[in-house]
C-alpha positions as MATLAB code, in Angstrom:
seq = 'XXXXXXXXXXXXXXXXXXXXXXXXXXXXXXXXXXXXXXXXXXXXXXXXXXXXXXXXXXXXXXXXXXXXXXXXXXXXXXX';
ca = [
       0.000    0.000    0.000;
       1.541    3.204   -0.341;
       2.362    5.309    1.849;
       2.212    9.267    1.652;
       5.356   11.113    2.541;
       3.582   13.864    4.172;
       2.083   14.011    7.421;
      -1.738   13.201    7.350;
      -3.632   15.577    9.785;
      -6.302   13.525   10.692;
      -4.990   10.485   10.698;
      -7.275    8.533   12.853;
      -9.576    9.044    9.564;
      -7.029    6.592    7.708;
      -7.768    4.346   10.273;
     -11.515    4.171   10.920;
     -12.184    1.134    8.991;
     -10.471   -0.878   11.871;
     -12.763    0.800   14.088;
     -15.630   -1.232   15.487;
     -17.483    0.217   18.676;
     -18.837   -1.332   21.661;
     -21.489    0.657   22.125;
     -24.960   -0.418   20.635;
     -27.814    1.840   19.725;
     -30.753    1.964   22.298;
     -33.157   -0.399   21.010;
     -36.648    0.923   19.098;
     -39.365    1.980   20.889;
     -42.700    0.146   19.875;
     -45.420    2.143   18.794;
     -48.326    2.849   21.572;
     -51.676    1.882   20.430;
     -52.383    5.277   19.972;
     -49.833    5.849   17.490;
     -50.796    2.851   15.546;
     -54.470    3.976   15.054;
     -53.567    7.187   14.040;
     -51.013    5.940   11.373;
     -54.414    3.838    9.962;
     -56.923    6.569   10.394;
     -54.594    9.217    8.719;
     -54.086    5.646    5.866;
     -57.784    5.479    5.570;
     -58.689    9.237    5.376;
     -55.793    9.292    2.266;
     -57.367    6.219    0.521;
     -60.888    7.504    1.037;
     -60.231   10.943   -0.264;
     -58.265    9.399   -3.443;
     -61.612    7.093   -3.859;
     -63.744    9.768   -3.195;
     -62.154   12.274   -6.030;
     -61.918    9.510   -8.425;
     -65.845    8.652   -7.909;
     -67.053   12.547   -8.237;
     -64.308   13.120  -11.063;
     -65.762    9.953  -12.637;
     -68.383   11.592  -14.780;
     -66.273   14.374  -15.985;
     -64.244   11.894  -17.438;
     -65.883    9.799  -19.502;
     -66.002   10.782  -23.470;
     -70.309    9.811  -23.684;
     -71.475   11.714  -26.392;
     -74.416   11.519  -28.219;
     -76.621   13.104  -30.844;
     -79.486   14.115  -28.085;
     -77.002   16.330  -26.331;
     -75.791   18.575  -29.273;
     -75.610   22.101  -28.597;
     -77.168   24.638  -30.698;
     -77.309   28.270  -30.899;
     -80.435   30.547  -31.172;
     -78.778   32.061  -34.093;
     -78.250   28.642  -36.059;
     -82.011   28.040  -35.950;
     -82.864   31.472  -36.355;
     -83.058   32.276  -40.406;
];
């Protein structure tokens, strides 16, 4: 490996991959009830307003046209 002839500042950094702690991290807490009702209420609010906007948008989006629902103007049938 080679080495470099200048002096390395930080050269603990050079060596942190043979660095392996001791210390663990705290373990996770578990959700309270609570929490877990509010994650599926806030869930169920999401997938009901997605539902809900597809179901009013519904009619706006389909391409139904037919020949009783022309439009005319007054001056077309005016002569």
């Amino acid at each position: 490996m080679f080495r470099r002839r200048e002096p390395v500042p930080f050269a603990f950094i050079a060596e942190a991959d043979q660095f392996r702690s001791n210390v663990a991290p705290p373990p996770r807490q578990r959700a309270s009830a609570g929490e877990l009702v509010g994650r599926w209420l806030i869930g169920l609010t999401v997938v009901a307003g997605l539902v809900g906007s597809l179901l009013v948008g519904l009619p706006a989006l389909s391409a139904d046209v037919s020949p009783a629902h022309t439009q005319q103007s007054d001056a077309s049938s005016r002569h």
